[in-house]
Steps between C-alpha positions, in 0.01 A plus 500: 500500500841473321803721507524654114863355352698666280462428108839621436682191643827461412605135489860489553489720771230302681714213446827634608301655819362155569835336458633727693276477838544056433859592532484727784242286707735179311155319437689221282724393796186530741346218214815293570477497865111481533533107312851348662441170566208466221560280189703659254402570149828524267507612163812433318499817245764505181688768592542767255793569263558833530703563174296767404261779652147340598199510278097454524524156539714481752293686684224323443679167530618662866117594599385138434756345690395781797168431497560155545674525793274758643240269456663203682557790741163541559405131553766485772780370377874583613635659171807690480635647172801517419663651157752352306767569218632320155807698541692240226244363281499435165270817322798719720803280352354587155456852566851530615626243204348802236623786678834359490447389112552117611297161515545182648676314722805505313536866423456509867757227650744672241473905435374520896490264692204366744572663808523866305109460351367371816661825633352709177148290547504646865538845455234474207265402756604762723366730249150481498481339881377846632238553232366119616507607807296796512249280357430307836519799709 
């Protein structure tokens, strides 16, 4: 009656085969196109600070926020997704601040000036962006 399925499954390579044939057959645009012109369903999503490498919870925080939209999805809604960055908040200011042995805004305006941490809080960012990005892939 039923084919017999393999009990030695491995996950992540299901996943990244499944992943793979939605980008081939590009499954999420065909989403997009199928509801144009349907009412739109936007969910305005903190973006992350990536000052660091990810962790379990945001992950998990990530699948939530997916499932959500997947959901609306589903009920027919128009919902496109669309990530963004806190390239220059403030948990990225104070990493760079203790890497650099300073604090506050006056060690700042006066040992480095503004326009130099914004640079430094940038390439901090640029850091870890890859590792983040893997994550939605």
């Amino acid at each position: 009656m039923f084919e017999p399925e393999n009990q030695k499954v491995s996950f992540p390579d299901l996943e990244k085969e499944l992943m793979s044939t939605w980008k081939q057959e590009r499954t999420f645009q065909k989403s997009l196109d199928l509801r144009k012109g349907r009412p739109r369903f936007v969910f305005y999503e903190g973006p992350p600070t990536a000052n660091g490498k990810h962790a379990t919870h945001h992950i998990l925080a990530r699948a939530f926020k997916d499932l959500l939209g997947r959901y609306k999805t589903m009920k027919g809604f128009y919902v496109e997704r669309k990530a963004v960055w806190d390239t220059h908040g403030l948990p990225v200011a104070i990493e760079v601040e203790k890497k650099l042995g300073i604090q506050g805004k006056f060690a700042i305006e006066n040992e480095i000036g503004v326009e130099r941490l914004n640079q430094l809080c940038r390439g901090r960012v640029h850091e870890y962006v890859a590792d983040w990005v893997a994550v939605g892939e």
